[in-house]
Every structure is written in structure tokens, then in C-alpha cells.
N, CA and C atoms as an extended XYZ file, in Angstrom:
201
Properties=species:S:1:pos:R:3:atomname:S:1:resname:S:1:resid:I:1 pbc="F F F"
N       -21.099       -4.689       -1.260 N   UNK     1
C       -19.864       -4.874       -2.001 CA  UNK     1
C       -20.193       -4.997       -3.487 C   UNK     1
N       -19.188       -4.270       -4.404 N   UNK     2
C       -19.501       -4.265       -5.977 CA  UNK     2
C       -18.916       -5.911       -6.289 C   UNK     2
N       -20.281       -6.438       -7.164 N   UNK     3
C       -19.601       -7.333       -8.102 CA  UNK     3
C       -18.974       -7.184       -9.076 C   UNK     3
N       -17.940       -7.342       -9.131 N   UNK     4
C       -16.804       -7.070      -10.923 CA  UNK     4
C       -17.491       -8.365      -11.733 C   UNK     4
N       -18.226       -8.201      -13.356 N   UNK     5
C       -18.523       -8.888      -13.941 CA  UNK     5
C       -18.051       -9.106      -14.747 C   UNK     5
N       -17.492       -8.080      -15.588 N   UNK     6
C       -17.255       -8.069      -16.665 CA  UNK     6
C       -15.418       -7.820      -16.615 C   UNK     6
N       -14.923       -8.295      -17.624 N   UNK     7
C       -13.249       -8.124      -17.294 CA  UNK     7
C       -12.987       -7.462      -19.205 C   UNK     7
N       -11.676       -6.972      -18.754 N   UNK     8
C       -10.748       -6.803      -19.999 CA  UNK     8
C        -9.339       -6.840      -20.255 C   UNK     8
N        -8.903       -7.125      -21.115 N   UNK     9
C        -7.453       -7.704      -21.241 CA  UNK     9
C        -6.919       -5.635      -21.576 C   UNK     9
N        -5.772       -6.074      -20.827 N   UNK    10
C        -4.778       -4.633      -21.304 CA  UNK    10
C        -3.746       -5.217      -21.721 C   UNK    10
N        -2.683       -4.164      -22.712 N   UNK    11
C        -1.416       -4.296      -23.149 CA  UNK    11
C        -1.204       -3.546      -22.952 C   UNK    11
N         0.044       -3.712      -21.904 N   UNK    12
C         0.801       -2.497      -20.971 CA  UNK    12
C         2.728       -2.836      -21.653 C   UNK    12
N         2.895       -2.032      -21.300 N   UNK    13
C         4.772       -2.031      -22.046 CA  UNK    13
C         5.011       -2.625      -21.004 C   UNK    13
N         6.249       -2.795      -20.901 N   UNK    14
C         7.289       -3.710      -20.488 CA  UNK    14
C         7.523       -2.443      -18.729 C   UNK    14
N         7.451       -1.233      -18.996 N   UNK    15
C         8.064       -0.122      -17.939 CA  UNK    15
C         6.721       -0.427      -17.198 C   UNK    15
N         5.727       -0.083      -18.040 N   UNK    16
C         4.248       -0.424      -16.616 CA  UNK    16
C         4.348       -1.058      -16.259 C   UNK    16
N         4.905       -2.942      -16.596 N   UNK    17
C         4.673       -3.779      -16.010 CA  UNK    17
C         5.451       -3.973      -14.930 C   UNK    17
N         6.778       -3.437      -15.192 N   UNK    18
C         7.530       -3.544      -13.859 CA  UNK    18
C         6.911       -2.487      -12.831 C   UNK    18
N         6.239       -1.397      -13.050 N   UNK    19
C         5.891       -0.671      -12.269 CA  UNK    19
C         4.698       -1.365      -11.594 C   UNK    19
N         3.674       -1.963      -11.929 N   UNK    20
C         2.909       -2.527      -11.102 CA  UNK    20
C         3.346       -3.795      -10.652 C   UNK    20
N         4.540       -4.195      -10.621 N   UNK    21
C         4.748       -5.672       -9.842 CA  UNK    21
C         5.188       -4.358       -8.599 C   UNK    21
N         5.846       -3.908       -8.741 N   UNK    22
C         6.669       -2.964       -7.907 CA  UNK    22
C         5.675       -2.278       -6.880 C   UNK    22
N         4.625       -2.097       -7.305 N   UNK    23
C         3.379       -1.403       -6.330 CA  UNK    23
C         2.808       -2.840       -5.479 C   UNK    23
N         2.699       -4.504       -6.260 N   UNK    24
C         2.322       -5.276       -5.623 CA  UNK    24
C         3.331       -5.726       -4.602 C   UNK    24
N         4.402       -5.279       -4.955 N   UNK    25
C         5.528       -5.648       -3.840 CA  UNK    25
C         4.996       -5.189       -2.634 C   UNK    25
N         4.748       -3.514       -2.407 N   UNK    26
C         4.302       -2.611       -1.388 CA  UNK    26
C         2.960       -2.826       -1.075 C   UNK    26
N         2.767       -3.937       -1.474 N   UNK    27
C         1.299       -4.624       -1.081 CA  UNK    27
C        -0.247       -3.898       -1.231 C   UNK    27
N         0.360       -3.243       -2.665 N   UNK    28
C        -1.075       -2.040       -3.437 CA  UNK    28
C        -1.843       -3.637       -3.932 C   UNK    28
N        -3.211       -3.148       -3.400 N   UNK    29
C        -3.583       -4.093       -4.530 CA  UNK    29
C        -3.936       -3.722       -5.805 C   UNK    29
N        -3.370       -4.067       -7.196 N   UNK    30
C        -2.974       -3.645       -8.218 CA  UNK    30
C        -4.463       -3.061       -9.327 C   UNK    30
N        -5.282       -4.356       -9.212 N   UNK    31
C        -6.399       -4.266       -9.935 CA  UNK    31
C        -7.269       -3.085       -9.565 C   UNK    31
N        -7.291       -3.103       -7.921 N   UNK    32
C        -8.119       -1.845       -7.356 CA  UNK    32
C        -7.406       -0.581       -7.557 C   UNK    32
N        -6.059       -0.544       -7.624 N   UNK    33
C        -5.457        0.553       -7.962 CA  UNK    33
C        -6.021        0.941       -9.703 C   UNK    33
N        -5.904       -0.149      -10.451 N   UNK    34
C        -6.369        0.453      -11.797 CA  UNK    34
C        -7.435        0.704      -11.871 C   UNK    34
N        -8.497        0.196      -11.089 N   UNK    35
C       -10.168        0.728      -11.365 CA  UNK    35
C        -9.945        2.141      -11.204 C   UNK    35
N        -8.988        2.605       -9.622 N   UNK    36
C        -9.493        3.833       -9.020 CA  UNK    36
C        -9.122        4.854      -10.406 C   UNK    36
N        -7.900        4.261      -11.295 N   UNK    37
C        -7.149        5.451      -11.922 CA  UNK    37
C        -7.973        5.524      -12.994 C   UNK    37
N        -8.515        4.340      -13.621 N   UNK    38
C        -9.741        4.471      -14.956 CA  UNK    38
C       -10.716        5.056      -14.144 C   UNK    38
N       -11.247        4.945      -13.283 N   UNK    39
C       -12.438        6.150      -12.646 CA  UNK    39
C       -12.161        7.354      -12.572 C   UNK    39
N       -10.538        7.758      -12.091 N   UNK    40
C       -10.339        9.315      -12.097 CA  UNK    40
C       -10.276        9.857      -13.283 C   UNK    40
N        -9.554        8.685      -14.090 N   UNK    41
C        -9.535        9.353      -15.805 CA  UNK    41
C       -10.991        9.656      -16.134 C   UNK    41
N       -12.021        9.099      -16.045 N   UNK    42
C       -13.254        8.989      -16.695 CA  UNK    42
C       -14.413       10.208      -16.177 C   UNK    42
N       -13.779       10.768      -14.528 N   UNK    43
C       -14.295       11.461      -14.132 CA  UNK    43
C       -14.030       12.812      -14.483 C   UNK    43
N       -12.762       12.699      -14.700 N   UNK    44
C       -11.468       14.229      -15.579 CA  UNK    44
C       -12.017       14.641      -16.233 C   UNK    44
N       -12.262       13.662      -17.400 N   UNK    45
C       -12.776       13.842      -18.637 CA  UNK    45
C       -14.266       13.499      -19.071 C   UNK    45
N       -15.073       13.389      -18.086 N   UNK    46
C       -16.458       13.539      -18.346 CA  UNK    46
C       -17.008       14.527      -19.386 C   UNK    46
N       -16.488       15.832      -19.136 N   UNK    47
C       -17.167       16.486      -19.826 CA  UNK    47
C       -16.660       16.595      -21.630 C   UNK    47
N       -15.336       15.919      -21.788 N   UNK    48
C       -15.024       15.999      -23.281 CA  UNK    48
C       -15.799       15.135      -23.761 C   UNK    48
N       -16.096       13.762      -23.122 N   UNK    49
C       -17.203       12.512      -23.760 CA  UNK    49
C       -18.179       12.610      -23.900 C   UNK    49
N       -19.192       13.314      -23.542 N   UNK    50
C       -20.103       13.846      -23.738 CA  UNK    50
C       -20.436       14.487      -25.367 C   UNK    50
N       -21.470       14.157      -26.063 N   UNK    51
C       -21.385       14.712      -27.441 CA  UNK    51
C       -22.144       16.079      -27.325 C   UNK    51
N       -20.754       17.155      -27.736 N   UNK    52
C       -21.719       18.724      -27.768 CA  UNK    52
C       -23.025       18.942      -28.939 C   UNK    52
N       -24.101       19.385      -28.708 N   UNK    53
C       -24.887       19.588      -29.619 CA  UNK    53
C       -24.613       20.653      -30.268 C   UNK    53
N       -24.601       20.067      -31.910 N   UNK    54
C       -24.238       21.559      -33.020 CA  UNK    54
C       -25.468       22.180      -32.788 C   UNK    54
N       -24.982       23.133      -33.276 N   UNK    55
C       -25.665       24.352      -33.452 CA  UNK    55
C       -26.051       24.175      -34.968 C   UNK    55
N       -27.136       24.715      -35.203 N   UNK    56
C       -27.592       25.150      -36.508 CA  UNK    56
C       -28.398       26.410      -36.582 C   UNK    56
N       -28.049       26.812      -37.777 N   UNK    57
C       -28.090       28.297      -38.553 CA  UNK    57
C       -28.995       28.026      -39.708 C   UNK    57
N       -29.630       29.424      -40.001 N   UNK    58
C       -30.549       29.368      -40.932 CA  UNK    58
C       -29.803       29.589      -42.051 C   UNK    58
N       -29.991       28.663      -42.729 N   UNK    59
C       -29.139       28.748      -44.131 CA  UNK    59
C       -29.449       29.928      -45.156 C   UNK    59
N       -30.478       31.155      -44.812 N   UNK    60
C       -30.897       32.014      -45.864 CA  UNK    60
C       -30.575       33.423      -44.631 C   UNK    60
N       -29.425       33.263      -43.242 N   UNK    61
C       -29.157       34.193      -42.967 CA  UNK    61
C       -27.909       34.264      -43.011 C   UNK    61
N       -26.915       33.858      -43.613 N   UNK    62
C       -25.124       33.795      -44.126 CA  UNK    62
C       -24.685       33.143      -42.934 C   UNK    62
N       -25.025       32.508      -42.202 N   UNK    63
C       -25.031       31.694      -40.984 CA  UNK    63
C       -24.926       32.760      -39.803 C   UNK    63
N       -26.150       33.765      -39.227 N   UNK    64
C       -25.871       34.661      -38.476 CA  UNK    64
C       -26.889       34.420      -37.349 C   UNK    64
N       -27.840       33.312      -37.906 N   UNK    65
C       -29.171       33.225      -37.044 CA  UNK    65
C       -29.140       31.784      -36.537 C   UNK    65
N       -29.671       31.735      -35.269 N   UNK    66
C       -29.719       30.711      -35.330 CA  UNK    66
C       -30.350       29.822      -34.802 C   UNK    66
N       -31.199       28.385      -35.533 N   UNK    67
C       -32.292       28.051      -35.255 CA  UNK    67
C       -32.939       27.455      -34.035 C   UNK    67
């Protein structure tokens, strides 16, 4: 089983918040529901977070070469 160590505060609007009492009603458990959705976000977008490596060009070929 994962230990959760570390925590963080969110500020959610007033519409999320009724939306997740509304999921705890239907007996979601809420917190595990937000890990899963920050994991799918994080997995979506893996590849934009990632820093692309520039490219560099030889500055004495009008930028056509490249090093």
C-alpha cells in the first residue's frame, strides 16, 4: 500500500466544490478520485513537460547546418 506523505492545499471555486461533495454523496472517495485525475493529467501531458533540446546551428552557415 502507497504511503501519502506529502499533502497540498487546492483552491477550487465554489461549482467544484459542490461537485465533489456530490461525488462524496455517491460514496466516490474524493481524494482518490483527485490523485487518479492529477495522474491522468500528468500522464496526457508527459510529453509537453519534458524540456525539448534546442537545436543549434553553426553560426558561419546562415543557420543551415547543424551542430
Amino acid at each position: 500500500m502507497i504511503k501519502y506523505t506529502k499533502a497540498k492545499v487546492l483552491k477550487i471555486a465554489e461549482q467544484q466544490d459542490k461537485t465533489l461533495k456530490k461525488l462524496k454523496s455517491y460514496k466516490i472517495n474524493v481524494a482518490k478520485f483527485m490523485r487518479d485525475a492529477i495522474a491522468e493529467k500528468l500522464q496526457r501531458e508527459h510529453q509537453d513537460l519534458i524540456p525539448k533540446p534546442k537545436k543549434q546551428y553553426c553560426p558561419f552557415s546562415n543557420n543551415t547546418i547543424e551542430i
